[in-house]
DRENDO-1510 file (C-alpha; in Angstrom, 1 decimal, always signed):
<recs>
REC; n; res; u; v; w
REC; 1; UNK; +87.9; +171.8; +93.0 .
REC; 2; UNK; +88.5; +174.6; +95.7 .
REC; 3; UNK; +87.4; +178.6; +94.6 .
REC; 4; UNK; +89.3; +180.8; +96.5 .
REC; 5; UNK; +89.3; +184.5; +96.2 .
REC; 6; UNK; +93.1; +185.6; +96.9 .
REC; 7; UNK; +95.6; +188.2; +95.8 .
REC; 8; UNK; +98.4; +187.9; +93.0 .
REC; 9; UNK; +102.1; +187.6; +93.6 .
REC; 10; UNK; +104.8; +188.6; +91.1 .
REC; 11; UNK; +104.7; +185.8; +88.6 .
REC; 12; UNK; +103.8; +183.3; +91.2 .
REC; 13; UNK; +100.3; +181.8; +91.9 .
REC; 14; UNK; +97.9; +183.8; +93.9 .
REC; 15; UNK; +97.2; +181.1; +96.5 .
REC; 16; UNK; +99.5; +177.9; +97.3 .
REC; 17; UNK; +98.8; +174.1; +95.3 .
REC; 18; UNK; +100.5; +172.0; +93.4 .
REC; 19; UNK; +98.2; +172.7; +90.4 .
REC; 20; UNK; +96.5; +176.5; +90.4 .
REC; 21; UNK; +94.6; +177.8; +87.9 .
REC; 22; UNK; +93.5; +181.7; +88.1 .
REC; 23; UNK; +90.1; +181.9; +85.6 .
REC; 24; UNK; +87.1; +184.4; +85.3 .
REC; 25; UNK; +83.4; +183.5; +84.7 .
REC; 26; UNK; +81.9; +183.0; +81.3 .
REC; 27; UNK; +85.7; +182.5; +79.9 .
REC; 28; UNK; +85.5; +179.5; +77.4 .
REC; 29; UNK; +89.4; +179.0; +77.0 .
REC; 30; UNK; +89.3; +179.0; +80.9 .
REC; 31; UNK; +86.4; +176.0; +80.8 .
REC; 32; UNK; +88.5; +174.0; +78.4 .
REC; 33; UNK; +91.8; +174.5; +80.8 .
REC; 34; UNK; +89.4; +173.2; +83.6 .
REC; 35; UNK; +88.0; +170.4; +81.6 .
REC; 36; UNK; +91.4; +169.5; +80.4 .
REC; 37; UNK; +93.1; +169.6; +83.9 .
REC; 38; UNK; +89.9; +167.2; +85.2 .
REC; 39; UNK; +90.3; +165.2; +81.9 .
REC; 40; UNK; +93.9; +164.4; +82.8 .
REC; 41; UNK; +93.0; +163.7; +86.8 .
REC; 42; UNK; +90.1; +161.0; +85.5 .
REC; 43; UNK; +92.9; +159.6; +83.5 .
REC; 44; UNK; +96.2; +159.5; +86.0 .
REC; 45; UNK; +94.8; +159.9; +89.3 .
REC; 46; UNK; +98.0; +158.9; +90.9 .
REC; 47; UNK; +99.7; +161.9; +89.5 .
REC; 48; UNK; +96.9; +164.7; +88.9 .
REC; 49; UNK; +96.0; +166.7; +92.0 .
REC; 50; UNK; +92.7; +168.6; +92.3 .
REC; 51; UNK; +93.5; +172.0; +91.3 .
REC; 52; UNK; +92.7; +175.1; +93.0 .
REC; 53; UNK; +90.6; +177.3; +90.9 .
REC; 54; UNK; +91.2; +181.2; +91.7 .
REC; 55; UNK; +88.4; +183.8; +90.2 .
REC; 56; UNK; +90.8; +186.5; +88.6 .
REC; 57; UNK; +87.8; +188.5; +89.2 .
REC; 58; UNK; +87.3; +188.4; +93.2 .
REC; 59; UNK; +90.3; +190.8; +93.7 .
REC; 60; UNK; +91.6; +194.1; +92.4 .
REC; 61; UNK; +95.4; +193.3; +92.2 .
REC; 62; UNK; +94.5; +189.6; +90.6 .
REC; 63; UNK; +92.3; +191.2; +87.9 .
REC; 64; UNK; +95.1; +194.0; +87.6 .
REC; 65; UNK; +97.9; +191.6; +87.3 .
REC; 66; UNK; +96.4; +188.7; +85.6 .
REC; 67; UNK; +92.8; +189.6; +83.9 .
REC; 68; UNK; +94.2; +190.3; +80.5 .
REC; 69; UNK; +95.9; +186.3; +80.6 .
REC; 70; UNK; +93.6; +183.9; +81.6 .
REC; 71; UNK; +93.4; +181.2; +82.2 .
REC; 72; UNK; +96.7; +181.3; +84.0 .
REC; 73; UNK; +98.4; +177.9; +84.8 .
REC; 74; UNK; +100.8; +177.1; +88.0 .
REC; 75; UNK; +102.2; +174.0; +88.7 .
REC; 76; UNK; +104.4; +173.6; +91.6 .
REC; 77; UNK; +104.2; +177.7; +91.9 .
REC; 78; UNK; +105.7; +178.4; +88.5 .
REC; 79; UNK; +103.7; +179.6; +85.6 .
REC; 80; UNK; +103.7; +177.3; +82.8 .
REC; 81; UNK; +100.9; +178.5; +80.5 .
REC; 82; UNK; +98.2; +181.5; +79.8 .
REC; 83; UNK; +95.2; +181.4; +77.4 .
REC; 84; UNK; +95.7; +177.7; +76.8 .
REC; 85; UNK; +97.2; +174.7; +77.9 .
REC; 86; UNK; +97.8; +171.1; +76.2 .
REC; 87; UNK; +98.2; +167.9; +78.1 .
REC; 88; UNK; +101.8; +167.4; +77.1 .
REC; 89; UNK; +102.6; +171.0; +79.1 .
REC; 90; UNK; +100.7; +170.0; +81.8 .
REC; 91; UNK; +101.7; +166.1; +82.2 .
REC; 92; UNK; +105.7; +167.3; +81.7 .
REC; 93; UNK; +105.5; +169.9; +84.4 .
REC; 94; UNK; +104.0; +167.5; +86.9 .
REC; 95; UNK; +106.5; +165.0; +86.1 .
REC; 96; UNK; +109.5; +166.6; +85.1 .
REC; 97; UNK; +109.1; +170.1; +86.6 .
REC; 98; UNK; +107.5; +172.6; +85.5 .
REC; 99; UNK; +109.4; +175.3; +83.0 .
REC; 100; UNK; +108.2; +179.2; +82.6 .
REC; 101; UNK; +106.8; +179.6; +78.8 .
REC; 102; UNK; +108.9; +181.2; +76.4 .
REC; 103; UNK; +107.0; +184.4; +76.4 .
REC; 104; UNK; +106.1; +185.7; +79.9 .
REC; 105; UNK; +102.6; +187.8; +80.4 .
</recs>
């Protein structure tokens, strides 16, 4: 998994990947979106990229923007989950596109 330390955009992902996940230290809901995300890789390698993990924390404008939501979820550069994520989100949005959830942060 790559750490990067980057701003926030809008509703898009701070940094560019396939799958980006914006999390803070000492965050268990962001460990279990981690864990899932790796769970899922182990288990379809052929479709599961590694993630990029962004620390919401590194940077002013991320923590502004997104501290109150994490773990926050991108897949293709769309958002499609905050505070949790389940593996039938996350497995449809790599393979059929990813959606915005129904309530945006």
């Amino acid at each position: 998994m790559t750490r990067l330390p980057l701003a926030a955009v809008n509703h898009g992902p701070p940094v560019e990947g396939r799958v980006v996940v914006v999390t803070r230290q000492g965050c268990h809901l962001c460990d279990e979106v981690i864990e899932l995300v790796a769970q899922m890789r182990k288990d379809h390698c052929d479709l599961v990229p590694e993630p990029t993990i962004v620390d919401v924390d590194t940077d002013e404008d991320l923590r502004s923007r997104w501290g109150d939501h994490v773990p926050v979820t991108f897949v293709d550069g769309t958002l499609i989950a905050y505070w949790t994520l389940d593996a039938d989100t996350f497995m449809s949005a790599l393979c059929d596109g990813p959606t915005l959830p129904a309530v945006l942060p």
